[in-house]
N, C-alpha and C positions, 0 to 999 in steps of 0.2 A: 470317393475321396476327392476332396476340393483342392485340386493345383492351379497356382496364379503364376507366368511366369516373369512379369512385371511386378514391381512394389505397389501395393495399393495400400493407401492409407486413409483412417477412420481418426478425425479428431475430438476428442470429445466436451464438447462445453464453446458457447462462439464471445468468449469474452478478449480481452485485451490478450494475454498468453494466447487464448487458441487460434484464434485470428491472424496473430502475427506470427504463429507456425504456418500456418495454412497458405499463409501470403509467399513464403518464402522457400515452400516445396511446391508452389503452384509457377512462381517464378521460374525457376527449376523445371519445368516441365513435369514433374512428380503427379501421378492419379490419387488427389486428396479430396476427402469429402469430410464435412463438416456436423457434427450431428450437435442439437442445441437443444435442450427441456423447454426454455423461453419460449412465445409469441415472437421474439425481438432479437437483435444483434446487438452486443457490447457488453453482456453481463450487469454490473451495477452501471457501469457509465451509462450516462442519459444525459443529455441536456433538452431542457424545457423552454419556451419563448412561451411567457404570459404578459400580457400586460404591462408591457415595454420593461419586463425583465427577463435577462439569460441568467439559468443556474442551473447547477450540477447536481442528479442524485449519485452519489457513491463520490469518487475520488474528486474532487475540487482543482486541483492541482497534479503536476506531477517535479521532477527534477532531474535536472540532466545529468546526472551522476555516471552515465557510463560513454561510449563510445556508437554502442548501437544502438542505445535511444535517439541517438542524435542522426544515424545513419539510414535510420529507421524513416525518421520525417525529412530527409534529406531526398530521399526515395519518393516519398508523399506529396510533396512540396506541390505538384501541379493541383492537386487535390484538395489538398488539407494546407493550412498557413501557421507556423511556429509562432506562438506568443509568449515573449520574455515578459514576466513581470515587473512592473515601472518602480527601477531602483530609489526613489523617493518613499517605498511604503514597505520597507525590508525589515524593519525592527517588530521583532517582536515582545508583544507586553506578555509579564505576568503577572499575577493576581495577588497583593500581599495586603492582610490587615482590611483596607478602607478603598485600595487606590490600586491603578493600573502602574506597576515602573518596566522600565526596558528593561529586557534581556542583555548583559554584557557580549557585548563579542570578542574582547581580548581581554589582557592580561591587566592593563590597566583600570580599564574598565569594571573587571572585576575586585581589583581589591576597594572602587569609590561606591562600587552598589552596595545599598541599604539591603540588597535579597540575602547577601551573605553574610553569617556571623564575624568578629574579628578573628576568631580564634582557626576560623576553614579561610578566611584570608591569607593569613599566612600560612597553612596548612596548601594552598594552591601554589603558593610561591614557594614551597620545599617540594612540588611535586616529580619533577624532575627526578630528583635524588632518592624515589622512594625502590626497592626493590619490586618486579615485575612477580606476578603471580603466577602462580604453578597448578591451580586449581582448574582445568579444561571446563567443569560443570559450576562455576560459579556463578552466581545471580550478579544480574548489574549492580543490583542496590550494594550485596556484600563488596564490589572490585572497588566502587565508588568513594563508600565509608571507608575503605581501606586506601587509598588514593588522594582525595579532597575533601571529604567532612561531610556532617549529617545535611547543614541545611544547604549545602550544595546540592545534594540527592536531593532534599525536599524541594527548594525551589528553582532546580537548574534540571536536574534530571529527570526526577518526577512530571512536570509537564511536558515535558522534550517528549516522553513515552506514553503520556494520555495523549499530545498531540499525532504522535505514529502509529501505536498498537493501541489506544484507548486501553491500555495494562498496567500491569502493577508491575515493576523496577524487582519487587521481591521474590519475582515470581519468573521472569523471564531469563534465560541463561544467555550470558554476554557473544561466548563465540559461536550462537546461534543468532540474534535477536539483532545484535549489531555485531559481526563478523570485523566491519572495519575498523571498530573502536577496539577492540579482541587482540587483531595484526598490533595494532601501532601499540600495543603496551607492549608484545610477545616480540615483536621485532627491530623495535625502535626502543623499549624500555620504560616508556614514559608518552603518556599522554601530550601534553605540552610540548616535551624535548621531539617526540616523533612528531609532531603535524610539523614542527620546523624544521628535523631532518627530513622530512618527506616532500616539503615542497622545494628543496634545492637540489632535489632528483630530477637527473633528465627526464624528459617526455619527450615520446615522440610527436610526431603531429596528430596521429591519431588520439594518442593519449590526452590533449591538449583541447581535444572537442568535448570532454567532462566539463565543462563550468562548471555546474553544478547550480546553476541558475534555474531559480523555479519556472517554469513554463505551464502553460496552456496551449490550444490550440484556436483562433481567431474565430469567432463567432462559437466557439464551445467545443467538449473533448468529443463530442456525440460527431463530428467533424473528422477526426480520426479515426473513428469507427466506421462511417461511413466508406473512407478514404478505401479500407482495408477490405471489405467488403465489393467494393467495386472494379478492386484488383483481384479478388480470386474467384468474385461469380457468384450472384444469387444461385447459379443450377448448382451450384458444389458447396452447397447449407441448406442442410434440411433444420425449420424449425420445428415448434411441440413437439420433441419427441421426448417426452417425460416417461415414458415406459421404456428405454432402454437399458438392452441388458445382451453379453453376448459368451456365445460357447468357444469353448477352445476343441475343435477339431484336426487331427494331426496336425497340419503346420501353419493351418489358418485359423481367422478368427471368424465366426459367424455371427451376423446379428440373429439372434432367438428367434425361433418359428418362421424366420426367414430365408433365401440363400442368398444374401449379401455375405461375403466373402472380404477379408483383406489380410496382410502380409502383416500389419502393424495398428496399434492402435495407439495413440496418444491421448491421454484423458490428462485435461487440465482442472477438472471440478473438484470440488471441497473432499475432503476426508470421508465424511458423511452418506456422500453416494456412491462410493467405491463399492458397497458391498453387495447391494445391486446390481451394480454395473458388471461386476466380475466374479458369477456367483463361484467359478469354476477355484478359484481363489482360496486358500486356508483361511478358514473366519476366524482362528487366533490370528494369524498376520494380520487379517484384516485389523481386527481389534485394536493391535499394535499401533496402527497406522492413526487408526480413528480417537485414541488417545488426547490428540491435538483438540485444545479448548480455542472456541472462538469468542470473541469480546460481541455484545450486543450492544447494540450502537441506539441511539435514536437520532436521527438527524432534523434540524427544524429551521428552514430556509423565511425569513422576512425578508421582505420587502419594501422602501418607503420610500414613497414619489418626491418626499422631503425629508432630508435629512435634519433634525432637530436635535441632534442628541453633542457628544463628543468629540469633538477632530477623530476622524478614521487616517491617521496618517502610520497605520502599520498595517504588516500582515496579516495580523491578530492579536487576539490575545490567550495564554494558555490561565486554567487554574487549577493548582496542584491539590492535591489530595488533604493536605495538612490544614487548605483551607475549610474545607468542611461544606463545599457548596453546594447546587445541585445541579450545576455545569461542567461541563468540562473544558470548552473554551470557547470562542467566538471566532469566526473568522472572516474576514471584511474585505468578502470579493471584488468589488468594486472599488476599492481602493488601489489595486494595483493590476486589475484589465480592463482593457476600454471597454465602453458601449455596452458594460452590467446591468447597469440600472438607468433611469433617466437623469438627466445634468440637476446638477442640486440635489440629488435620490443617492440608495443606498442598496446592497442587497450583500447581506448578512448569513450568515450560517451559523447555528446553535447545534450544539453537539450533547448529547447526557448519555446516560448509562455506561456503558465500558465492561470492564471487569471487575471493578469495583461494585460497582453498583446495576448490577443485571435485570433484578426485578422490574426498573423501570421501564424495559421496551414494553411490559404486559399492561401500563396504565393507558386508561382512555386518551381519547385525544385533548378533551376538556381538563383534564389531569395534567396534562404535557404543556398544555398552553397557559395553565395556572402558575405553573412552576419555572417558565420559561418568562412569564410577565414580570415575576416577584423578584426576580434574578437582572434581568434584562435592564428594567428602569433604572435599580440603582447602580448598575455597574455601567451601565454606558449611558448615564445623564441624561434621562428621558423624564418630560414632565408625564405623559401620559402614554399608555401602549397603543397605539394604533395602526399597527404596520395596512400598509395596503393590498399586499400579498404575504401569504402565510402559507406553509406546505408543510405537514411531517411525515418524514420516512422511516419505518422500522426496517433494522437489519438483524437479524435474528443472526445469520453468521458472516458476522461484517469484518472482523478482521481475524485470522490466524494468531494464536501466541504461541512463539518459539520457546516452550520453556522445558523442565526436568525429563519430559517425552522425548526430546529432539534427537538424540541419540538413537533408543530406543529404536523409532519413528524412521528414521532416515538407511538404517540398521534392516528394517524390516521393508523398507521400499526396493534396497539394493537386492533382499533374497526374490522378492519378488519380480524384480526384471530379470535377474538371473535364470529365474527358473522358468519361468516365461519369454522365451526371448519375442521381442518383436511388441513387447506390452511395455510403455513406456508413461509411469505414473507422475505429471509435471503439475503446473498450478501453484499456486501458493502457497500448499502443503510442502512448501522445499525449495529453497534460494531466494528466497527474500517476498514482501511483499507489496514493495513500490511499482507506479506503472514503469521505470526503469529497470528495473529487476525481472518484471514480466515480459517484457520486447527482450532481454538479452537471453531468457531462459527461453524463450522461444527459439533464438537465433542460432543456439548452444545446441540445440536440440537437432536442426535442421545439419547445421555445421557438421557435427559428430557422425548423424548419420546419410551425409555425405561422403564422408572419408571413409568412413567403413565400407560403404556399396561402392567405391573406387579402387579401396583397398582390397 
């Protein structure tokens, strides 16, 4: 019989969540070890230095939305260096008819844009007054049309959500997918009327470190990964361990054909590898869990030593589904972090497939670059394609969508720690899936079970 009489813990997965668990029970003095299927540290974060360009595979950006994101790299600082994005390049374009127009950001704004019909013009200005929904399982697209009007959904929400989830609006359930937009109808009544009762709410001062300013990290996000890593210890991560998988023995956990031994485990990996990971586990629950569709992404990074095309004087640009393209948006990293590209250069991010459209991670790469050429010149005023760097990345499960499962999903994660005590299933399958969301479910994690081994 295996007795440990110290907590030992097994994290599983060394991405952005697992990482920042491990940092913060290591901190702690806690016996954490890190197990990882990768070569590498960071999960999708990567950053690459080619040919006097830095870019990001996986998340590009992140945003300060909470308090421990911020407390997170506050902690880091000697390490790792915060980058705001240069408020000069904040507007975002979306895609309508021929031409790029800006996204409104208020009230006025929105009744002068060409994006919205007259009739969801005014249909935003009786928003206020409309009655809050009762429906817990509603799709955004259904709260939306019920709310502000069809081509609000099409060209205001619709890319908002190819831009997040690379998902479909009809697909995804509101007080799963955006929780926050969810609250301020359920508790404020109203879209509009709540963001401006909400911001004449005290804050504390902790509350008050959410800007919600997009951020980076100086010299790249691969920067904070590092960061994290160097505070819990290459000797406490192991990497390739792609055949893991572990027994539940009276009160421990074993790793398989092994005697590693621990009190807890924390798996932050996808849906997908749970049932591997945990054979000891009901494989209906598992099922349950594994329900969760993920969006296939392609991502396709240019580069040019010359910019020739457009003013890049935004954060990007989105293009909603109604257009019919074969993009889904663009986004123009160098516009608003230094030292991206070279001075007078550019270094650009193309984005396809999603959930709309999945088949395309499976086309060649010649395929990818045909269709990214055809698209590219005319939307952002290029006489000829010639980038000078070119990369594309498939993500086979690049984003999580929170939709009709979530329940279900979230339902059968709680029988499952229940009945396993000391098995703790976190990751992106659950609280959101921004790098903000991942640092606080980490923290959440550590927090909780703090109090509890105190208590």
């Amino acid at each position: 019989m295996n007795k440990i009489s110290q907590p030992k813990i097994a994290i599983i997965g060394a991405g952005l969540t697992g990482l920042t668990t491990a940092y913060y029970f290591k901190k702690a003095g806690f016996n954490v070890h890190v197990f990882e299927k990768e070569d590498r540290f960071g999960g999708v974060i990567k950053t690459t230095y080619e040919n006097g360009f830095i870019y990001e595979s996986g998340p590009n950006t992140g945003i300060l939305s909470n308090p421990e994101m911020v407390e997170l790299l506050e902690n880091l600082k000697d390490e790792c260096e915060l980058e705001i994005a240069d408020e000069n390049a904040k507007a975002r374009w979306i895609w309508k008819g021929k031409k790029w127009e800006s996204l409104p950001s208020g009230i006025i704004g929105g009744i002068k844009t060409p994006l919205f019909s007259f009739g969801d013009k005014l249909r935003i200005l009786g928003e206020p007054f409309r009655k809050k929904g009762d429906n817990p399982q509603e799709t955004l697209a259904e709260m939306v049309l019920r709310r502000m009007g069809k081509s609000f959904l099409e060209y205001a929400v619709d890319p908002f959500i190819l831009g997040i989830y690379s998902g479909d609006p009809t697909k995804l359930v509101t007080k799963y997918a955006l929780p926050k937009l969810y609250r301020l109808e359920q508790d404020f009544g109203s879209f509009i009327g709540g963001a401006i009762k909400k911001k004449k709410l005290t804050k504390t001062k902790r509350d008050k470190k959410a800007t919600r300013e997009v951020f980076s990290i100086r010299g790249g996000l691969q920067n904070l990964i590092d960061a994290l890593v160097v505070n819990i210890g290459e000797d406490n991560i192991s990497l390739k361990c792609d055949n893991l998988s572990f027994e539940k023995q009276d009160n421990v956990y074993t790793l398989t054909g092994k005697t590693d031994a621990f009190t807890h485990i924390i798996s932050t990996v996808g849906s997908y590898q749970l049932e591997h990971l945990f054979p000891f586990v009901n494989s209906k629950t598992i099922s349950q869990i594994n329900q969760l569709q993920y969006a296939k992404v392609i991502q396709v990074t240019l580069g040019f030593k010359e910019w020739r095309g457009i003013k890049l004087n935004a954060f990007g640009g989105l293009v909603p589904s109604k257009e019919n393209r074969d993009i889904l948006g663009v986004l123009f990293l160098s516009s608003f972090l230094k030292n991206r590209a070279p001075k007078n250069g550019a270094i650009l991010s193309i984005f396809l497939g999603g959930v709309r459209k999945p088949e395309m991670v499976d086309l060649n790469d010649n395929a990818i670059i045909k269709l990214v050429e055809n698209e590219f010149k005319s939307m952002m005023g290029l006489n000829e394609f010639a980038p000078d760097l070119m990369k594309i990345t498939r993500y086979q499960h690049a984003i999580p969508q929170y939709s009709f499962e979530s329940k279900q999903k979230l339902k059968a994660i709680n029988n499952v720690e229940r009945k396993f005590p000391g098995l703790i299933l976190a990751g992106n399958i659950r609280d959101g899936i921004g790098m903000a969301d991942r640092v606080k479910q980490g923290r959440m994690i550590f927090e909780q079970f703090s109090n509890n081994s105190n208590g």
